[in-house]
N, C-alpha and C positions, 0 to 999 in steps of 0.2 A: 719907179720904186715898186717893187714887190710889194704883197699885199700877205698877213700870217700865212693865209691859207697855199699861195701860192709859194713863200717857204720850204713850209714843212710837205709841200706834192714834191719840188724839186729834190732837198734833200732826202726821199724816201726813193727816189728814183735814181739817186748817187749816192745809195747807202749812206749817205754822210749823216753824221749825230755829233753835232755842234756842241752841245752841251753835255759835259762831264764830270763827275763825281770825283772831288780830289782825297777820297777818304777811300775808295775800292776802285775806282776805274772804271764803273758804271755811266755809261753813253747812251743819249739819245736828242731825237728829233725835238721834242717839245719841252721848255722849259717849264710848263708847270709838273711833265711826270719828272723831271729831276729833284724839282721841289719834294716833290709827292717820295721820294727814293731815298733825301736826304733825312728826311723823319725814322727811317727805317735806323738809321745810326744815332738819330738824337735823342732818340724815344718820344719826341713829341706827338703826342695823341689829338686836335683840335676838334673831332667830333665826337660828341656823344648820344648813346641812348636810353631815354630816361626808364626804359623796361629791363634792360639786362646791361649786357657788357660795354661800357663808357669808353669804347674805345672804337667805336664801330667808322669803315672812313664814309662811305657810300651812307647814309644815314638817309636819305629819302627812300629811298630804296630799301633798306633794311628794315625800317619801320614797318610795312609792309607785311613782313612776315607776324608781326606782334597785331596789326590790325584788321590783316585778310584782305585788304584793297587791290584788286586785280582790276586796273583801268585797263589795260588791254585784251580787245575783244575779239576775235575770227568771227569775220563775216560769214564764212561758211557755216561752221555747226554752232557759232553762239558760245566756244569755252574760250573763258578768261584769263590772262595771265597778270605777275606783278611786273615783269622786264618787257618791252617791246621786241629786244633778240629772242626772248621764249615764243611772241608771238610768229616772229617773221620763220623761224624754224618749223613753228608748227602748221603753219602755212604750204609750206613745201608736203607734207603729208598729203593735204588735196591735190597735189598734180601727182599724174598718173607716171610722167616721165621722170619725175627726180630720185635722185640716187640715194638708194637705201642701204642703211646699217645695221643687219640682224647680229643679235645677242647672241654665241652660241651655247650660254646656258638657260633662256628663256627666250618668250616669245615678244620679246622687247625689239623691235623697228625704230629705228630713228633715221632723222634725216642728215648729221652731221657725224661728221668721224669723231669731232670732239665729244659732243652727248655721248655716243658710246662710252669712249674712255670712262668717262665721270660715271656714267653709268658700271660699266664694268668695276671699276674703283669700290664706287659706295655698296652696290646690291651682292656681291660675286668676289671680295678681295679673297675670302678666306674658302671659297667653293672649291679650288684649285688653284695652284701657284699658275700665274701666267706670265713670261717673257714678251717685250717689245721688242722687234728689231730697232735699230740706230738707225738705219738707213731710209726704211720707208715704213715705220710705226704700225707695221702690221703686227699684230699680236697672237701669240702661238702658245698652247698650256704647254709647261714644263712637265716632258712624261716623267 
């Protein structure tokens, strides 16, 4: 007998997504993100936060921002984060060999392609129109 974990490695390795949405056709590997997908149709909201918006899902996490709590620390220079993925990104900064992501409207480095995006998004939407390719998500200003 299979074990979850051992599951959801096979079907991720056979594209298979077991579990499906009978309202849109939305498919995947783990039955609680189907849960998680069906609320999107029902409007059911089950977490809240008692600082702002009552609708928050991630609520440990979120709180966070309302409280400043940064448990995750870099060994190296001592800065704090709220998510451990902000941590292990910013990690990659101390190696000398990892692959960098310059801004090309400021002096913003990052170490993931995705930070860039988000970063491009929030800092830079309105700087210049910018196009992504489909193909390989490289991004180019629209002259």
């Amino acid at each position: 007998m299979f074990s979850i974990f051992a599951f959801v490695l096979i079907c991720r390795h056979t594209l298979e997504k077991p579990h499906k949405c009978e309202e849109c056709g939305y498919a995947t590997v783990e039955l609680s993100k189907l849960r998680r997908h069906i609320r999107t149709h029902t409007g059911e909201k089950p977490y809240s936060c008692s600082y702002c918006s009552p609708d928050t899902f991630k609520l440990k996490r979120h709180l966070r921002v309302h409280t400043g709590e940064r448990p995750y620390q870099c060994t190296v220079c001592k800065f704090r984060f709220t998510q451990s993925n902000s941590l292990k990104a910013h990690l990659l900064t101390h190696e000398t060999n990892a692959q960098k992501f310059h801004c090309t409207y400021c002096p913003t480095v990052l170490t993931r392609k995705a930070d860039l995006k988000q970063h491009m998004l929030k800092k830079h939407a309105n700087d210049e129109d910018f196009v992504t390719c489909l193909k390989c998500d490289q991004e180019f200003t629209d002259p």
